[in-house]
C-alpha positions in Angstrom: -12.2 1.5 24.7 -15.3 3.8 24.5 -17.2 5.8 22.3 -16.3 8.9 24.5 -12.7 8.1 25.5 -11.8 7.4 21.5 -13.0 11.1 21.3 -11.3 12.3 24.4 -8.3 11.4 22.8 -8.7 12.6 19.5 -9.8 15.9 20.9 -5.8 15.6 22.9 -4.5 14.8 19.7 -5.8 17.9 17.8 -2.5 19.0 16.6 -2.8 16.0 14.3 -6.5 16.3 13.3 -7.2 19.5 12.5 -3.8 19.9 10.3 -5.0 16.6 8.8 -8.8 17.6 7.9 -7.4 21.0 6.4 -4.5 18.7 4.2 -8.0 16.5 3.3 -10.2 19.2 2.5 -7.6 20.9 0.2 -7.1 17.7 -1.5 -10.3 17.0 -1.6 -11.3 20.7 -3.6 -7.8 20.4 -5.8 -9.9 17.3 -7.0 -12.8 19.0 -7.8 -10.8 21.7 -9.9 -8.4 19.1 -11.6 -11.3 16.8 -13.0 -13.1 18.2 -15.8 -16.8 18.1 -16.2 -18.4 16.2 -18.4 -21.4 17.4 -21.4 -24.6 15.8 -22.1 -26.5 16.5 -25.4 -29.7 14.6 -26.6 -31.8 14.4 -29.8 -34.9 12.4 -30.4 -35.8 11.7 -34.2 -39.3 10.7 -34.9 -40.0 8.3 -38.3 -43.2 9.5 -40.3 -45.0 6.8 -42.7 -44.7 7.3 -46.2 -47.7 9.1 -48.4 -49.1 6.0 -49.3 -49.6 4.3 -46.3 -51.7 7.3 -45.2 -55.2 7.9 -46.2 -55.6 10.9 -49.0 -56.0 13.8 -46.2 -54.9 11.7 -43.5 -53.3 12.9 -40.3 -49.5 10.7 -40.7 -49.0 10.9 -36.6 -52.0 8.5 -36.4 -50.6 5.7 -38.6 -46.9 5.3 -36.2 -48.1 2.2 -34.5 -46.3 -0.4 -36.8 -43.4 1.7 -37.2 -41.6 0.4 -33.5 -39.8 -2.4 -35.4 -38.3 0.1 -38.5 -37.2 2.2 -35.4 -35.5 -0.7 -33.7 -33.9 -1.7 -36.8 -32.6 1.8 -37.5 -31.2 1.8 -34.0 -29.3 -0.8 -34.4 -28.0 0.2 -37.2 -26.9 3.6 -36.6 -25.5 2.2 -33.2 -23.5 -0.2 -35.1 -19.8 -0.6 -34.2 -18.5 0.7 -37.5 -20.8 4.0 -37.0 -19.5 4.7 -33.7 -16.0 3.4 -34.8 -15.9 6.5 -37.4 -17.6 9.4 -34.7 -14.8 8.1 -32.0 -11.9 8.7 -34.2 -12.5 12.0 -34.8 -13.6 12.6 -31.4 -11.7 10.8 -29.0 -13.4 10.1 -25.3 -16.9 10.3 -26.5 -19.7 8.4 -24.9 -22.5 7.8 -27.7 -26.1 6.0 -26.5 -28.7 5.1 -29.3 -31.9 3.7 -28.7 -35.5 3.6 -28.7 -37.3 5.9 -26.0 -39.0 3.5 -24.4 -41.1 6.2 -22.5 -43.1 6.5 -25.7 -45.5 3.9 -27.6 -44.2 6.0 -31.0 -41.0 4.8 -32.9 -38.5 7.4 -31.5 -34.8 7.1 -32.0 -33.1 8.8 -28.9 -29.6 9.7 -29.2 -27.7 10.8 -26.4 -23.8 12.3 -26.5 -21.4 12.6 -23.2 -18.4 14.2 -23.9 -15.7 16.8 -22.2 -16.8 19.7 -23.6 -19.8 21.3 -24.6 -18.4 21.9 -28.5 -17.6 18.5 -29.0 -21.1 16.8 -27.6 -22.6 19.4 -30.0 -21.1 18.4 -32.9 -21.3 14.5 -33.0 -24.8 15.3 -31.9 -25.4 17.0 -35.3 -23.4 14.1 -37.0 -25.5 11.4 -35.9 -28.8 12.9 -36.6 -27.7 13.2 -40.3 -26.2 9.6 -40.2 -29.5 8.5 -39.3 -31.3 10.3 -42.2 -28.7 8.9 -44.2 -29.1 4.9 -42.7 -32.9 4.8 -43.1 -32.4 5.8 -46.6 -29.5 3.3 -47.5 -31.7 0.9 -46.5 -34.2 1.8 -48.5 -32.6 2.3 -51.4 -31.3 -1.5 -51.2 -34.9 -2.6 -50.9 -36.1 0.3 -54.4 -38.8 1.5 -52.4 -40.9 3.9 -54.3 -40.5 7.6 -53.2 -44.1 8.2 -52.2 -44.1 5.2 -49.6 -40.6 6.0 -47.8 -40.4 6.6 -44.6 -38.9 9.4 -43.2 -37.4 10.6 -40.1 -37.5 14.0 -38.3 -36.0 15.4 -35.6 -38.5 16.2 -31.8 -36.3 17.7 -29.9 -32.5 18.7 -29.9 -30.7 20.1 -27.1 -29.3 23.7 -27.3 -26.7 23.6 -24.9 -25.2 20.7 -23.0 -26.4 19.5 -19.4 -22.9 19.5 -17.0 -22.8 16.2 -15.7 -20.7 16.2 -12.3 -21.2 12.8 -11.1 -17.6 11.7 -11.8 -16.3 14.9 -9.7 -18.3 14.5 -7.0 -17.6 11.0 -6.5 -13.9 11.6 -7.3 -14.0 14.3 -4.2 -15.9 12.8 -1.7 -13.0 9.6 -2.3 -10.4 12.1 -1.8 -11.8 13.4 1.3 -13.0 10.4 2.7 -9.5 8.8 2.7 -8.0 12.0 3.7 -9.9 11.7 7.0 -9.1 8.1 7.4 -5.7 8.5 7.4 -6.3 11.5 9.5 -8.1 9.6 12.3 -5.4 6.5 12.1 -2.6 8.7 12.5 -4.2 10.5 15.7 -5.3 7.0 17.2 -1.9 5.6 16.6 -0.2 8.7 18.6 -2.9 8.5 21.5 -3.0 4.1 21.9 0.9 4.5 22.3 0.6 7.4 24.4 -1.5 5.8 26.7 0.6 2.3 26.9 3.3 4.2 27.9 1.2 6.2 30.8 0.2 2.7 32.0 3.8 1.4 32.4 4.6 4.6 34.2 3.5 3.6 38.1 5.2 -0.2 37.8 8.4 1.5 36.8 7.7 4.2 39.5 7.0 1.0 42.0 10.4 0.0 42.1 12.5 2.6 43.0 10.5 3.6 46.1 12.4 5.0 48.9 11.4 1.6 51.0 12.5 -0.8 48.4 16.2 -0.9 47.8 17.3 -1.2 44.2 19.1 -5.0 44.1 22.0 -4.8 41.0 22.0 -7.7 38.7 25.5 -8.1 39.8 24.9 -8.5 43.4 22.3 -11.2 42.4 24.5 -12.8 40.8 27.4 -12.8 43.8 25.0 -14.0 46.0 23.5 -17.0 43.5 27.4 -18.0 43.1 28.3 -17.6 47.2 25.2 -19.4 48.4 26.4 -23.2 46.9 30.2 -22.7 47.5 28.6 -21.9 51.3 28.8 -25.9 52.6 32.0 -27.2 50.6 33.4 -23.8 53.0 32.3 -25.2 56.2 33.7 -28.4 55.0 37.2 -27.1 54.6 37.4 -25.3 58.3 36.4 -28.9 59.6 38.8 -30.7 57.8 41.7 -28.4 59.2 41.1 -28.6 62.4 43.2 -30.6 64.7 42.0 -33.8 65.4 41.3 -34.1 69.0 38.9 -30.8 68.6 37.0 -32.8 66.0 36.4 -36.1 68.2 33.3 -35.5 70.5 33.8 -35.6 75.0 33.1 -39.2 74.8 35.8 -40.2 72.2 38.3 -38.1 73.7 39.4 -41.3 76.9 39.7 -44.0 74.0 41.7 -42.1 72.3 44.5 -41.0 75.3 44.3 -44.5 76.0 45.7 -45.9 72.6 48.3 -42.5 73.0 
């Protein structure tokens, strides 16, 4: 079939495609409405050397290049299972992402929260920037390092208010719509392919029962099929009664008055 008759006959079948494109396109915007969006809040913490690894009068953001591999440690601490474990329970569906931001050369802890709302990205935000004041200092506690040569961490940036993510509801409603019109477009095909097989058969069946052809019944087939063998043994019974001087041929006929 070709590209133009396929359309042809959707265009005939119109009473099945637009009804069905409206049905898809409500679905499609029902989905939009009954997903919720999701939130997106960042933070990026930066750790500072402590006063005596910097020169008396020393600016401390030139002295960060051997801090990468404290930062990677802290990240892998605070992104620890049992961290997350604790923010998860109180905050069910969160999606928590620490690491390093790798678009830097300075040891930066980037922590990024998705949740469903804005409230809740906000405050397990705030929670992990404290838990990572608190981890660097655990760890150096267990290590007695001196006051005066800790290192600290402070905060770059922090998000105000959350980024809406809709990724998941647009991907949610372009797979609602593009089934919709699948079905849609099936449906139609199905009503025009059988449509048009039964247009086909129309002029054989029309054939038939011209005026020149007269209809034969399967019964009269059959009569005929079960007079035409019976047709011989028939013959043979009218020349077996038949006298037998009508049956013997003229030249038979003097022998036979002679025996008489």
């Amino acid at each position: 079939m070709k590209f133009t008759d396929t359309i042809l006959g959707l265009l005939r079948r119109w009473y099945i495609v637009v009804p069905g494109l409206l049905i898809a396109a409500s679905l499609a915007v029902g989905a939009w409405f009954a997903i919720p969006p999701d939130y997106n809040r960042s933070a990026t913490q930066l750790l500072i050397p402590g006063d005596n690894s910097i020169p008396e009068g020393g600016n401390p953001y030139l002295f960060l290049g051997g801090l990468a591999p404290a930062a990677d440690v802290l990240v892998r601490a605070v992104g620890s299972e049992n961290v997350l474990n604790d923010v998860v329970e109180e905050h069910p569906g969160i999606d928590v992402e620490i690491s390093r931001d790798t678009t830097t050369a300075g040891p930066i802890v980037l922590i990024t929260v998705t949740a469903s709302s804005d409230a809740a990205a906000e405050a397990v935000l705030a929670m992990l920037i404290d838990r990572t004041v608190t981890v660097l200092n655990e760890f150096q506690d267990v290590e007695s390092i001196p006051d005066n040569n800790r290192m600290t961490v402070i905060p770059v940036t922090v998000d105000e208010q959350g980024e809406e993510q809709v990724r998941d509801r647009a991907l949610a409603v372009a797979g609602v719509a593009l089934v919709g019109t699948i079905l849609t477009l099936l449906i139609a095909s199905l009503v025009e392919g059988s449509s048009r097989r039964r247009r086909e058969r129309e002029p054989a069946v029309r054939g038939e029962h011209e005026p020149g052809a007269a209809p034969r019944s399967h019964k009269a087939g059959a009569a005929e099929a079960q007079a035409t063998p019976g047709a011989p043994a028939q013959r043979e019974d009218a020349s077996a009664s038949l006298p037998v001087d009508e049956t013997l041929s003229e030249a038979q006929r003097p022998h036979a008055d002679a025996r008489r």
